[in-house]
C-alpha positions in Angstrom: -185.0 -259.2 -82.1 -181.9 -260.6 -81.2 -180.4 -263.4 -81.8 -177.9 -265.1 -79.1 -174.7 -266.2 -80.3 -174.3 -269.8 -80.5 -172.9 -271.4 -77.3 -169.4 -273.2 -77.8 -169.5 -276.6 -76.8 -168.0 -277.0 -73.1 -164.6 -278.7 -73.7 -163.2 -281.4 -71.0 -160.3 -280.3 -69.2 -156.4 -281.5 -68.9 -157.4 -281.6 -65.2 -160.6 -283.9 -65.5 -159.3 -286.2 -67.9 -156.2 -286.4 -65.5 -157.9 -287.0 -62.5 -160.2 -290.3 -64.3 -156.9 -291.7 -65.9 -155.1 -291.8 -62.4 -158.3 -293.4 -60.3 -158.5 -295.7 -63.2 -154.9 -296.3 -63.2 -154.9 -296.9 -59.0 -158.1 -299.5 -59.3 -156.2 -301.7 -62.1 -152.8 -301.8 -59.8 -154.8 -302.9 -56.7 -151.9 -301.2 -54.9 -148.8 -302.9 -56.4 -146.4 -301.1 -58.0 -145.8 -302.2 -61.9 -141.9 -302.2 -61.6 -140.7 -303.8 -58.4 -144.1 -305.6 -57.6 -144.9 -304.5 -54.3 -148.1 -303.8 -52.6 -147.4 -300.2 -51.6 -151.7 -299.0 -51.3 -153.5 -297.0 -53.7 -153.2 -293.8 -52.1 -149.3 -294.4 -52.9 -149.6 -295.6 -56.7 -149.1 -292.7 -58.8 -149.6 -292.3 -63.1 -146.1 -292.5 -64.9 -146.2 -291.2 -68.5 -144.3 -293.1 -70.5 -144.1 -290.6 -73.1 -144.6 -287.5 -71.1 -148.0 -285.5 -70.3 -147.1 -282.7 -72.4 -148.0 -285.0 -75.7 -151.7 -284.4 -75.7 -151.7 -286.9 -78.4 -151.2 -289.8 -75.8 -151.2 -288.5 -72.9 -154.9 -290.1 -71.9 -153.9 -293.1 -74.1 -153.8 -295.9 -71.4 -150.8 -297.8 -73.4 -149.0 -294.6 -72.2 -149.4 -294.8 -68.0 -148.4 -297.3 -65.5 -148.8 -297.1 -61.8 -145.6 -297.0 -59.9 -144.7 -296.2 -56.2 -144.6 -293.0 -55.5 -143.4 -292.1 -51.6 -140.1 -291.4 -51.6 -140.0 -290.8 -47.5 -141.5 -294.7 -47.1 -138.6 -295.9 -49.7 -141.2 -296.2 -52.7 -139.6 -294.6 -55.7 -140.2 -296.4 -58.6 -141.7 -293.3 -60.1 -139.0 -290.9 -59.5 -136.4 -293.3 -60.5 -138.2 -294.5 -63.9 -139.5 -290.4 -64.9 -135.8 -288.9 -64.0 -133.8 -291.7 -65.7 -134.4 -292.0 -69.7 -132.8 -295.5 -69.7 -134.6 -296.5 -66.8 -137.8 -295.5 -68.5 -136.8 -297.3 -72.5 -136.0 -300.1 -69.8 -139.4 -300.2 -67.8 -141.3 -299.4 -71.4 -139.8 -302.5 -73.1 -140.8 -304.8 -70.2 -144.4 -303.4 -69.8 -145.1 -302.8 -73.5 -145.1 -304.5 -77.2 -142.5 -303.6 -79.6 -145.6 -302.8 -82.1 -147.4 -300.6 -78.8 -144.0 -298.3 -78.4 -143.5 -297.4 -82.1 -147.4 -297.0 -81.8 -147.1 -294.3 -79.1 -144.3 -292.9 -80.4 -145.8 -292.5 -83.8 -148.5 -290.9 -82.3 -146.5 -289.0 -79.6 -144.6 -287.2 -82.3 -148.1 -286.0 -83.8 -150.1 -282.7 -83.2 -153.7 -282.6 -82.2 -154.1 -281.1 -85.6 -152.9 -284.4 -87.3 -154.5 -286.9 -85.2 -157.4 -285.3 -82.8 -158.6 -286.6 -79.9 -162.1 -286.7 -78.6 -162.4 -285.5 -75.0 -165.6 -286.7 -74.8 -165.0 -289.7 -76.0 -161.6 -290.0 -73.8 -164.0 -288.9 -70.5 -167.4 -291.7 -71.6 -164.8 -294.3 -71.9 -162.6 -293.7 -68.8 -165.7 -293.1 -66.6 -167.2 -296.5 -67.7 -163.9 -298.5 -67.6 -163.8 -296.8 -64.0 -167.2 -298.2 -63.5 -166.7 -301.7 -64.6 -163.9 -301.8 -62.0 -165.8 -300.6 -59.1 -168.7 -302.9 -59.9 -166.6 -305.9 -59.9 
């Protein structure tokens, strides 16, 4: 008889995880940009990292994102502008965030998975039913 090897558990991906965190991210805006307030549509909000997407550690952490403008041909560049400019961005952090949040994110920016894991599971239930609240409202 043989036994079959136990199954690994399916893990969420980067690009699911990604995908809830920027439709949640577009229904909280309502269309306006965070930085220069302007009503620019959903479909031209786009998720800035304030501590940048390669720190899995926040990189889901909704303290971490803002929706910001993002069509440079239509003049809406508040993304661009705040991701290419590191003062721009300590700027636009310290006007959107807490003091306490920042050297929260940091902390935990400058942490490994391995020191502070993160449930993707967890990260998907709560997106997907934050997402749902939103629609149903």
């Amino acid at each position: 008889m043989v036994i079959p090897k136990p199954q690994k558990p399916h893990r969420v991906s980067d690009r699911v995880l990604d995908g809830l965190v920027r439709e949640y991210v577009r229904l909280i805006s309502g269309g306006y940009c965070k930085r220069c307030k302007k009503y620019v549509g959903e479909e031209n909000i786009a998720t800035a990292h304030l501590f940048r997407r390669w720190r899995k550690t926040v990189r889901w952490d909704l303290r971490n994102v803002a929706p910001l403008c993002d069509n440079p041909p239509m003049g809406m560049m508040c993304h661009k502008t705040v991701d290419n400019d590191p003062i721009e961005m300590s700027s636009f952090m310290y006007e959107i965030l807490s003091p306490d949040d920042i050297a929260d994110l940091q902390r935990l920016a400058n942490m490994t998975i391995k020191e502070y894991p993160i449930s993707r599971e967890q990260i998907k239930r709560d997106l997907k039913e934050k997402i749902a609240l939103l629609e149903g409202a």
